[in-house]
C-alpha positions in Angstrom: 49.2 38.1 136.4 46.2 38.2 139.0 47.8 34.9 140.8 50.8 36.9 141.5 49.2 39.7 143.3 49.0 38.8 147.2 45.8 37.8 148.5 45.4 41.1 150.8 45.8 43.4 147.9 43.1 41.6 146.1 41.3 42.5 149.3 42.1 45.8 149.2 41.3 46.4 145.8 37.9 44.6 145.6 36.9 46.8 148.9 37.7 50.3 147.4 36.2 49.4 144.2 33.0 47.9 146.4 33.3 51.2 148.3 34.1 54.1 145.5 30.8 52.5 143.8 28.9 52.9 146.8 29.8 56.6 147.2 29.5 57.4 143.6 25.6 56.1 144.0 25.1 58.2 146.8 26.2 61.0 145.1 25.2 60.9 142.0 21.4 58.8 142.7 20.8 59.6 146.0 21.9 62.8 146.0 23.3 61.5 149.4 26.8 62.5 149.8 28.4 60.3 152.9 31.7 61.3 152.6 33.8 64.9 151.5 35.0 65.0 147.8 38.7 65.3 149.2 38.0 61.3 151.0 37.3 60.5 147.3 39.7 61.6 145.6 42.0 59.8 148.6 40.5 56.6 148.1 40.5 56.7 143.9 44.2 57.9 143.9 44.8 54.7 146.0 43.2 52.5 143.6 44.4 53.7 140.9 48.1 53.5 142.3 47.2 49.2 143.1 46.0 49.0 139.7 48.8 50.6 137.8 51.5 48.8 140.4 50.0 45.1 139.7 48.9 45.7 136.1 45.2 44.3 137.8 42.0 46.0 136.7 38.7 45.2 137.9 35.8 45.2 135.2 33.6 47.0 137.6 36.3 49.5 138.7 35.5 53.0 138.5 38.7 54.1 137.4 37.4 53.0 133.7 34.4 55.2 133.2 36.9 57.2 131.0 39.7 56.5 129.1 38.7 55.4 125.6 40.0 57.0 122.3 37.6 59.3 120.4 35.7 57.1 117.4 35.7 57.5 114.4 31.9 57.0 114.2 29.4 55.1 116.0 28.4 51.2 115.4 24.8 50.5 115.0 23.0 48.0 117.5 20.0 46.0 116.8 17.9 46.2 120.0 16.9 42.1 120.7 12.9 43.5 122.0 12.1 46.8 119.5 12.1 50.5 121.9 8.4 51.2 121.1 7.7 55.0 121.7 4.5 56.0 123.3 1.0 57.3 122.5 0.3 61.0 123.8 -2.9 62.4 125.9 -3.2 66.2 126.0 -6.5 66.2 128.4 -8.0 64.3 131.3 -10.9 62.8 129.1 -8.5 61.3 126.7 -6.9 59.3 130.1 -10.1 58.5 130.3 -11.0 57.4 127.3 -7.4 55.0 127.2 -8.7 53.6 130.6 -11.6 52.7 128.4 -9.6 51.4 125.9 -7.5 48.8 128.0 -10.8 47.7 129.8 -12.7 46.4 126.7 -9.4 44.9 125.5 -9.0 42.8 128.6 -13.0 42.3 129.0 -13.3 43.7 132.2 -15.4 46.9 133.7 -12.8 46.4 136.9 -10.7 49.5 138.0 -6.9 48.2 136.5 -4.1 49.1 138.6 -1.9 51.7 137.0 1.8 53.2 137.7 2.4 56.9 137.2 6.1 58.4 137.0 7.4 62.0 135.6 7.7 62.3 131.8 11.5 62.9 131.9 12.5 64.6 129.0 16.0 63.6 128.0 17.4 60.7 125.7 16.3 56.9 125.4 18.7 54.1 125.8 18.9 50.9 126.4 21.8 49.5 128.8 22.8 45.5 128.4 24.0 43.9 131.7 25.7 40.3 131.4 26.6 38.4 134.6 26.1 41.8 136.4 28.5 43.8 134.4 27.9 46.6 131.8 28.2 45.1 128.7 26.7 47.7 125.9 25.0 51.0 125.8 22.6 52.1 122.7 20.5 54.6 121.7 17.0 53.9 120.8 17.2 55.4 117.0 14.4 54.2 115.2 13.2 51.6 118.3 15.1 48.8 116.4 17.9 49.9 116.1 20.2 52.4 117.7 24.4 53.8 117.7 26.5 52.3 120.2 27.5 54.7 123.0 29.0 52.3 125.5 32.0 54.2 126.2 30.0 57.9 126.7 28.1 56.2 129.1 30.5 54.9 130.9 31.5 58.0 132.2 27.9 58.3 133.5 28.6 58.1 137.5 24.8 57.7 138.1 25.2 54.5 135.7 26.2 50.9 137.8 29.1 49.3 136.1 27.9 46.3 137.8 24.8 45.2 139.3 24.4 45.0 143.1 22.1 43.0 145.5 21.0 39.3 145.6 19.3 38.9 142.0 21.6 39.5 139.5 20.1 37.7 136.0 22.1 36.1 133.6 21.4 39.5 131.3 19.1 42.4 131.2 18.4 45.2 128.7 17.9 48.1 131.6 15.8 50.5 129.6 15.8 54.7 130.5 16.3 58.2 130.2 19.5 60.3 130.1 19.4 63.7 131.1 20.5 67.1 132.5 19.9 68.6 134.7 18.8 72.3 134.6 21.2 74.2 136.4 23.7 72.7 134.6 22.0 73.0 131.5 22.4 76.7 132.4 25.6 76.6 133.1 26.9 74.5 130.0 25.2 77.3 127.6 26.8 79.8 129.4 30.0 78.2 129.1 28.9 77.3 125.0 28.0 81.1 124.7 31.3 82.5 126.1 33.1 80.3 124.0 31.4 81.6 120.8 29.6 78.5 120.4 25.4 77.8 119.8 23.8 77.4 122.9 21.7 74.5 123.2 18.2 74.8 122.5 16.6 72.7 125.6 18.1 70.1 127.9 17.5 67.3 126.0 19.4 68.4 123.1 21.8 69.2 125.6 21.8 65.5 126.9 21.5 63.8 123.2 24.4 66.7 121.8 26.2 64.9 125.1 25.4 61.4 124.8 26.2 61.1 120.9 30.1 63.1 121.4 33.2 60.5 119.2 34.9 61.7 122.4 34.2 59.9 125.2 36.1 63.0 127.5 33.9 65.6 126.1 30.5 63.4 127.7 32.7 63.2 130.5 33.1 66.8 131.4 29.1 67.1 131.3 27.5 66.1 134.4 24.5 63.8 132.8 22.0 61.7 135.0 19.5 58.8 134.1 16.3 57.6 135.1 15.4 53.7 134.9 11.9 52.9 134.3 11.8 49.5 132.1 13.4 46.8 130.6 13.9 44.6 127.3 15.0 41.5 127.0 16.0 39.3 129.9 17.4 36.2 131.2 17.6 34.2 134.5 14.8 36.8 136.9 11.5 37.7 136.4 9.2 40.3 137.9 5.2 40.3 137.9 4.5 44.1 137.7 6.2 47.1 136.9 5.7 48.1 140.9 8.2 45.3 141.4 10.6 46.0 138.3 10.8 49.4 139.6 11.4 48.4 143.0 14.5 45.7 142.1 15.7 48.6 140.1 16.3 50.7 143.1 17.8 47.6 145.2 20.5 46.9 142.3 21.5 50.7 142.8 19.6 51.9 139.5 18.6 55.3 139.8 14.4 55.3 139.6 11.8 57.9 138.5 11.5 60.6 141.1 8.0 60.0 142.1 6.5 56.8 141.8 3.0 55.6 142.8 0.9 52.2 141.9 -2.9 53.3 142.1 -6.2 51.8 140.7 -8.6 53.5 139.0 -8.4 56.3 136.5 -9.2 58.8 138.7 -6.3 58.3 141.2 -4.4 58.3 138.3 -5.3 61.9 137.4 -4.7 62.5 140.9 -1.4 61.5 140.7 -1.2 63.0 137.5 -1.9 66.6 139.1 0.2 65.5 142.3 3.3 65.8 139.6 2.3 68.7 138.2 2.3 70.6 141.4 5.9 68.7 142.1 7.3 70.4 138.0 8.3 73.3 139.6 10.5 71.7 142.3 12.3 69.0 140.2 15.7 69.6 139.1 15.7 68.1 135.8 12.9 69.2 132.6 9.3 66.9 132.8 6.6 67.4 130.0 4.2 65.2 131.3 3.6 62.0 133.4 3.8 58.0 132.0 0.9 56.0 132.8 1.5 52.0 132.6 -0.5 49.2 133.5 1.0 47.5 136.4 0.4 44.1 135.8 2.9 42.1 133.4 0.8 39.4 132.6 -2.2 41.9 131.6 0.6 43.8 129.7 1.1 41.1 127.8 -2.7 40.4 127.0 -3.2 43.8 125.8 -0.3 43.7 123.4 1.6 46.2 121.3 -0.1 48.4 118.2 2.8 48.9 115.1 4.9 51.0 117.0 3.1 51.7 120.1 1.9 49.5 123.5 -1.5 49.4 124.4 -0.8 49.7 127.6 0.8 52.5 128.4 0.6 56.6 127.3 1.8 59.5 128.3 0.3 62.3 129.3 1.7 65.7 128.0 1.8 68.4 130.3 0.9 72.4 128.6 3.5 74.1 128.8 3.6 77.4 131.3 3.6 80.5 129.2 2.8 84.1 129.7 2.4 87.2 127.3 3.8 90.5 128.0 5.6 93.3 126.4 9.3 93.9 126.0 10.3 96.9 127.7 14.0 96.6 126.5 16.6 94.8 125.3 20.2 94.9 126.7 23.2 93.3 127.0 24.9 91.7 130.2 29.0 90.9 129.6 30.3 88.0 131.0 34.1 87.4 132.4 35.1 86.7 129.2 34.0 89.8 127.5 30.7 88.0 125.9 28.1 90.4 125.2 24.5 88.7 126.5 21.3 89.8 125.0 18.5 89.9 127.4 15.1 90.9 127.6 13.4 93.3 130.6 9.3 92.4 130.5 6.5 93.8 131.9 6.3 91.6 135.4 4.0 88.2 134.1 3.0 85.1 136.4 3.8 82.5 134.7 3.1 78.9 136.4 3.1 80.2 140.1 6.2 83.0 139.1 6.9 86.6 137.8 9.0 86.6 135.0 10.7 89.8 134.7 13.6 88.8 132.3 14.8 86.3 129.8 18.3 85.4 127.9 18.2 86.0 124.8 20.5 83.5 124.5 22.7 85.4 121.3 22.3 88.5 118.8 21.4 85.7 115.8 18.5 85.0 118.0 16.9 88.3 118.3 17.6 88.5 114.4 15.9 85.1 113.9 12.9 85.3 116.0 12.6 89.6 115.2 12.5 90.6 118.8 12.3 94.1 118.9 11.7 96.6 121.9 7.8 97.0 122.6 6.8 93.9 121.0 4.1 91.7 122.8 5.4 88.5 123.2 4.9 84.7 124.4 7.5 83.5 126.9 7.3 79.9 128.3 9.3 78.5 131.3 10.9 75.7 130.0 10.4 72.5 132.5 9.2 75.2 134.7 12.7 77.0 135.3 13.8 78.7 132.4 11.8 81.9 130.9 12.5 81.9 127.1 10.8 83.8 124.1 8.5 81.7 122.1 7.0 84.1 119.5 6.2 87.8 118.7 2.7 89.1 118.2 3.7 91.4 115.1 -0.3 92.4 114.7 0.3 94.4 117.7 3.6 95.5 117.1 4.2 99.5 117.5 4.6 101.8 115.0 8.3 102.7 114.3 9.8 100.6 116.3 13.1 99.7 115.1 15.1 96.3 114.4 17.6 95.5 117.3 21.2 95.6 116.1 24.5 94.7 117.8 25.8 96.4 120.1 29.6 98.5 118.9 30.4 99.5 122.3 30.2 97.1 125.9 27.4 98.6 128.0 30.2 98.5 131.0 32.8 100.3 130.1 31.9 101.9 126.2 35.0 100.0 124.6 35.0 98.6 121.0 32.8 95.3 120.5 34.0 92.8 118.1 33.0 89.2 116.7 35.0 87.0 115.1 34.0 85.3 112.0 32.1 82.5 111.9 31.4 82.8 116.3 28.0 83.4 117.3 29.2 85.8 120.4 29.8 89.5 120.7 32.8 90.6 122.9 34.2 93.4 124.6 37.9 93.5 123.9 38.6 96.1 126.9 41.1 94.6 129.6 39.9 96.9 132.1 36.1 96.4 131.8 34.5 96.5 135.2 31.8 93.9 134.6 34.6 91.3 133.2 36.9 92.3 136.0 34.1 91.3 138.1 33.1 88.2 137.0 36.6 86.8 136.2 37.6 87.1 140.3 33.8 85.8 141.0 35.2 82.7 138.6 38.5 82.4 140.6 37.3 82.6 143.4 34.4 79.5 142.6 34.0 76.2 143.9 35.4 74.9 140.9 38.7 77.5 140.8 40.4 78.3 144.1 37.4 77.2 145.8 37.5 80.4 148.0 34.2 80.0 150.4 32.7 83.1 151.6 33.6 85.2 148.5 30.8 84.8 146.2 29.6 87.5 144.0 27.8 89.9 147.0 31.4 90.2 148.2 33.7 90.6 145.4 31.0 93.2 144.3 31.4 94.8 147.6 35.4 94.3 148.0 35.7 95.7 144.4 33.6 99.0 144.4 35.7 99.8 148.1 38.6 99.3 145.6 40.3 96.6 147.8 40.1 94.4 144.6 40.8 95.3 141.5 42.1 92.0 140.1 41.9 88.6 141.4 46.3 88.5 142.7 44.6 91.0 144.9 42.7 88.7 147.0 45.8 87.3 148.4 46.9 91.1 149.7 43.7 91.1 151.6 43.9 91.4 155.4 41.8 91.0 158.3 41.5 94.8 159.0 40.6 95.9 155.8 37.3 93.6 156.1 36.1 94.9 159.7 35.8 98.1 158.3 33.1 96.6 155.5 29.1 95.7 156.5 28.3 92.4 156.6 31.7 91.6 158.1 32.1 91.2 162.0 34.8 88.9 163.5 34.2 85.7 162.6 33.3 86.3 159.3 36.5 88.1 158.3 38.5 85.5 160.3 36.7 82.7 158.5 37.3 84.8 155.0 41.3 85.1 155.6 41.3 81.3 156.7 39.7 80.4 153.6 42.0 82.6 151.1 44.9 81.0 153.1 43.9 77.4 152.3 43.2 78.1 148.9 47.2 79.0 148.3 47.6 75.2 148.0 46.2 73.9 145.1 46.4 71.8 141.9 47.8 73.2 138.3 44.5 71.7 136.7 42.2 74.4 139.8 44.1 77.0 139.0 44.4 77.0 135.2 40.7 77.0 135.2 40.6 79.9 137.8 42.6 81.8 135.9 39.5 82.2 133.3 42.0 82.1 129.9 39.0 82.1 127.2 37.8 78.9 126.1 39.5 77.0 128.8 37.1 75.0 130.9 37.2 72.3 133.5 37.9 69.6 131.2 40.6 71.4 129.2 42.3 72.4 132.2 42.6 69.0 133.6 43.7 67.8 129.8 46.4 70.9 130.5 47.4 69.4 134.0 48.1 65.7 132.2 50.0 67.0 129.6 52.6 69.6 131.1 54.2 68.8 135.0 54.0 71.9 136.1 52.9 75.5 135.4 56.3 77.0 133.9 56.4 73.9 131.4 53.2 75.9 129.7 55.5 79.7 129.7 55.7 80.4 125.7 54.3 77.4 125.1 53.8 76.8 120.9 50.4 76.0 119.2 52.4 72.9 117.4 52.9 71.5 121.0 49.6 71.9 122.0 48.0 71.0 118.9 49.7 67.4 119.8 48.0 66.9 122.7 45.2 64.7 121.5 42.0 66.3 122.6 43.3 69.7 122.7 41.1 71.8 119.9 42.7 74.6 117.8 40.2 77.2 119.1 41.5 76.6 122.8 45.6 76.0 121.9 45.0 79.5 119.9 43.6 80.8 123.2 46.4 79.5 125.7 49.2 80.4 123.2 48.2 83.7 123.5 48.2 83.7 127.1 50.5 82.0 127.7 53.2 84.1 125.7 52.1 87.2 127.1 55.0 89.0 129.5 52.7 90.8 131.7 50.4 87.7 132.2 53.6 85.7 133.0 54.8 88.6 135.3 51.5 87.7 137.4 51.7 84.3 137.6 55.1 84.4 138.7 54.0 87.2 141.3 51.3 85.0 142.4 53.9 82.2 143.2 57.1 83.8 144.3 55.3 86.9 146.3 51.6 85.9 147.2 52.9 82.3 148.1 51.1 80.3 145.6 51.9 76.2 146.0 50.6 74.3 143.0 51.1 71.0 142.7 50.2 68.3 139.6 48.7 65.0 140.9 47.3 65.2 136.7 50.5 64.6 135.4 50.1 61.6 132.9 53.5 61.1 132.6 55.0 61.2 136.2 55.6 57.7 136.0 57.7 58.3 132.9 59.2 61.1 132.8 62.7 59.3 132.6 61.6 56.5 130.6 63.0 55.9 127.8 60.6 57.2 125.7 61.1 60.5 126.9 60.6 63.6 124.8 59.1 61.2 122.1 55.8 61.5 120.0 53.8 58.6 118.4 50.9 58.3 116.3 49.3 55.0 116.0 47.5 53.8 113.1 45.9 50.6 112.1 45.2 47.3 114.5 47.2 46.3 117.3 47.7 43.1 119.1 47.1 44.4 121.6 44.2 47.0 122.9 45.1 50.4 121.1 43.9 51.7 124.8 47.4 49.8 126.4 49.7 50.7 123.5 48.7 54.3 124.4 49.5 53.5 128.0 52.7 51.6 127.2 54.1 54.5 125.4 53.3 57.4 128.0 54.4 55.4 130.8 57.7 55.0 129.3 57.8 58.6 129.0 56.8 58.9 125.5 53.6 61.3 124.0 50.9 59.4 121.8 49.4 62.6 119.3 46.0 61.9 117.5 47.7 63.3 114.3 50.5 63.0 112.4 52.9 66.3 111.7 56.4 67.4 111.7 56.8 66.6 114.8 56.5 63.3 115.4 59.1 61.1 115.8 57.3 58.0 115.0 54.3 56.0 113.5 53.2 53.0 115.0 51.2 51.1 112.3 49.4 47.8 112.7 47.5 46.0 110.4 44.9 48.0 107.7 46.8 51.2 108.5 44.9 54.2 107.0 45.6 57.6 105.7 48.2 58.5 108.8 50.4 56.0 106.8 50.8 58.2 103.7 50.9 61.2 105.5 54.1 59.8 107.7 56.1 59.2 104.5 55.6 62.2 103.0 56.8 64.2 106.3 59.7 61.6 106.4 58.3 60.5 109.8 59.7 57.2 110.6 57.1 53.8 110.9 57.5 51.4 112.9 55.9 48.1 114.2 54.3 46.9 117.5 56.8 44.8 118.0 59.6 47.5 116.5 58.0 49.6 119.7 58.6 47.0 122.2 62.3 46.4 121.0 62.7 50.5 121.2 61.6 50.7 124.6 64.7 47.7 125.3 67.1 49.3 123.2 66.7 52.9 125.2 66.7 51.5 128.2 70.0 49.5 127.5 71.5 53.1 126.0 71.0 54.8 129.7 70.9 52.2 132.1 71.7 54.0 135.1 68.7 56.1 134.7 66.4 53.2 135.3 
């Protein structure tokens, strides 16, 4: 097939594959965007229209970071060199004392040359390049062996799919950490909260919870980073220190360690040491201490390995920042989707260069848990220097009479009735007219991520609301230039800029504005699942829990959530004012089956079970782009069951719902047979 496809096309293709790569290193290593999000998205959309045109993939295209049907668990992987974990120092004169170490080991009194980098604190893995291309991704398990995540972390941006530069060797094991980074470690517990689920206890649970998904999609909506620092076994290059590891790391487009320094001498090690530690406060993802290595390789070697450790390397762990203070009281902050937050008000502590006034509590289990009680004198660390959290509680001093802290029954905004649903961790107000969700459900439309309104962040709905010009987010589409002169903070340009901005957001996409819309439980990645699955926004009207169930992907908590919005007359009445009225354009560039949708598969479902000749990955695609819907499970309404060979359990469940099965090749003959039926529509 690749002979047929004219040489400029190849051009084409290998040029926005080179160039999409570029970009997505720059964005997601450098942290140096060079081009807007909207040039992107231009560029993908092209590929992806070649690719699907000439049937032509690259290996190293980025169009195949996701795609990959959930697992049903993960393969283990024997590492080829073991992932030896390292030996900790908690003060200065244990550095000291390994410097020591390493010196009588090699038979030298000479200062060695070390490297220092930040501690990150995320999950191991180990990455095998072959020829340049990503071959397999594991964990580090128990150093030997690990679980084979190759398709999570794919959908890694900041990880190459294919090496760059001059020196590419024959294979590599590129060795590093995967991580989160704090904000949006925030921001996915908030989300996890809201949606009745546990929070996560620290970013790297977050990053490991991420990392180890059966969905590939679900790793996919998180935004996770790594950090190189070593490598395993290789073939065909060669590097003489860790100095120039690092550095060919960062040439073949690797993201690196964000500080790095070579220095000689333990004492400009501790330098460099204290050089991070100033720096903690100012990174963007969680450290707990600083990795010291010996630079040279050939001395690495020399000093050897103990039974699970190197001897020359350690790390350095860093004390975590904590405070004690007193809990002055405990309340509850409600989110746009009616959560209920527990948080604490302190007494004002420094802790590592800041005053902590105030801490999540994360959930009302937690406070029952830990026995947080108004009063009490407690420890709170900063987590990675960023997030305050409640560590323990100093019952000796506890005061007399002080009482358990229970659940709130009524919403500190607007005194309606609070209710949890079994087995969810969250608290909610159930009020439709409670201020504080009102609030934060037209700060969520409004976001970067919704309508992408700029210039009406929180400060301003707050203000537009309590002047009553807002009372609901359709209402930010009656706004008019007059009504804002009359506000502070709002002279000419400003208002101007305001309208101009509301204006532009009218055009949109179905997969924006479903997550603007703030339906519980629906987050950026279900809303895009959403916009793939249904072409346009009245295709969803009184949509069943059957049809959604179907989708594969979709989970029941989130189909029970849309159904119920989705069959609602009053919220249909405002969608349909929002359109026909406010002039609303949403358009679908999502739709998975645009292609198809008069193939002959149309109006369709298939399950596939057992192995295919072909990848199941193409059967998948063959089916939806001949109109056709693949579910993940078999029920009443499919129409029917692909099986291959070694089918499993789907099998017996087809024939007892009288679902028909069918071959591969009875598929392929299908397809013929409908298209023959209604030839004029192809």
């Amino acid at each position: 097939m690749t002979d047929k496809i004219p040489q400029d096309i190849k051009t084409e293709m290998e040029k926005l594959v080179q160039e999409l790569n570029y970009h997505n290193y720059r964005y997601y290593v450098l942290d140096e965007p060079a081009i807007s999000d909207a040039e992107y998205d231009r560029m993908y959309r092209s590929l992806k229209e070649l690719e699907e045109k000439y049937n032509h993939i690259l290996p190293d295209s980025p169009t195949q970071r996701v795609g990959a049907p959930p697992l049903e668990k993960f393969r283990k992987v024997r590492h080829a060199e073991p992932m030896l974990s390292l030996d900790n120092a908690f003060s200065f004169d244990e550095l000291r004392e390994f410097d020591k170490r390493v010196k009588k080991l090699l038979g030298s009194g000479k200062d060695v040359e070390y490297t220092v980098e930040p501690k990150y604190d995320g999950l191991a893995m180990e990455i095998t390049y072959r020829k340049g291309l990503l071959l397999r991704a594991s964990t580090r398990g128990d150093g030997a062996e690990g679980e084979d995540v190759t398709h999570n972390i794919r959908t890694v941006k900041a990880v190459p799919l294919k090496i760059e530069g001059e020196r590419v060797p024959e294979e590599i094991d590129i060795r590093g950490e995967v991580y989160i980074d704090l904000d949006d470690f925030e921001r996915l517990n908030k989300q996890r909260t809201e949606a009745g689920e546990q929070p996560f206890a620290n970013p790297r649970n977050a990053a490991a919870g991420s990392v180890r998904q059966l969905d590939p999609a679900v790793t996919a909506s998180r935004r996770l980073y790594l950090a190189c620092y070593g490598i395993g076994s290789v073939k065909g290059i060669s590097f003489r220190s860790q100095e120039e590891l690092v550095a060919w790391l960062a040439e073949a487009r690797f993201p690196t360690p964000a500080t790095f320094s070579a220095v000689s001498g333990i004492e400009k090690v501790i330098s460099a040491i204290t050089d991070i530690a100033e720096k903690r406060g100012s990174y963007t993802f969680e450290t707990d201490g600083a990795v010291v290595k010996v630079n040279d390789f050939g001395l690495q070697q020399r000093l050897g390995v103990k039974t699970r450790e190197p001897r020359w390397a350690i790390a350095y762990k860093f004390r975590a920042h904590q405070g004690v203070t007193r809990v002055l009281d405990i309340q509850g902050s409600v989110g746009r989707t009616g959560v209920i937050t527990p948080f604490a008000v302190f007494e004002p502590v420094r802790i590592g260069g800041v005053t902590v006034s105030r801490s999540t509590l994360h959930n009302w289990d937690e406070i029952e848990r830990k026995d947080i009680r108004k009063g009490d004198t407690v420890v709170v660390e900063r987590a990675g220097d960023v997030i305050p959290h409640v560590i323990s509680v100093d019952q000796s001093r506890r005061p007399g009479g002080s009482a358990k802290v229970v659940m709130p029954d009524k919403c500190p905004a607007c005194g309606s009735r609070v209710v949890r649903e079994e087995g969810e961790v969250a608290a909610r107000c159930v009020s439709l007219h409670c201020p504080a969700q009102v609030v934060e459900k037209i700060i969520h439309f409004a976001s970067r991520g919704g309508m992408d309104i700029e210039g009406l962040g929180e400060k301003n709905v707050e203000l537009l609301y309590l002047r009553g010009l807002i009372k609901h987010f359709e209402d930010i589409y009656r706004l008019r230039k007059e009504q804002l002169l009359e506000l502070p903070r709002f002279a000419d340009k400003s208002a101007q800029n305001l309208i101009s901005a509301i204006e532009r957001s009218k055009h949109t996409t179905l997969a924006r504005f479903l997550f603007a819309l703030g339906i519980i439980h629906v987050g950026e990645f279900a809303a895009r699942l959403l916009a793939r699955n249904f072409e346009n926004l009245k295709r969803l009207y009184h949509v069943s829990p059957e049809v959604l169930m179907n989708i594969r992907q979709m989970g029941e908590k989130i189909a029970s959530s849309l159904t119920t919005f989705f069959n609602d007359k009053k919220n249909l009445d405002l969608l349909d004012v929002m359109v026909r009225e406010l002039g609303l354009r949403i358009e679908n560039p999502d739709y998975a089956q645009k292609k198809g949708e008069k193939g002959p598969l149309r109006g369709l479902t298939f399950v596939i079970t057992g192995s295919m000749p072909r990848p199941r990955k193409e059967v998948e695609e063959l089916i939806e782009e001949s109109g056709g819907h693949v579910s993940s499970a078999v029920s009443g309404s499919t129409d029917y069951l692909v099986a291959g060979e070694d089918p499993g359990s789907k099998l017996a469940k087809a024939k007892g719902l009288g679902v028909k099965t069918i071959s591969y090749d009875s598929l392929l003959k299908l397809i013929h047979a409908k298209k023959e039926e209604h030839p004029r529509l192809f």
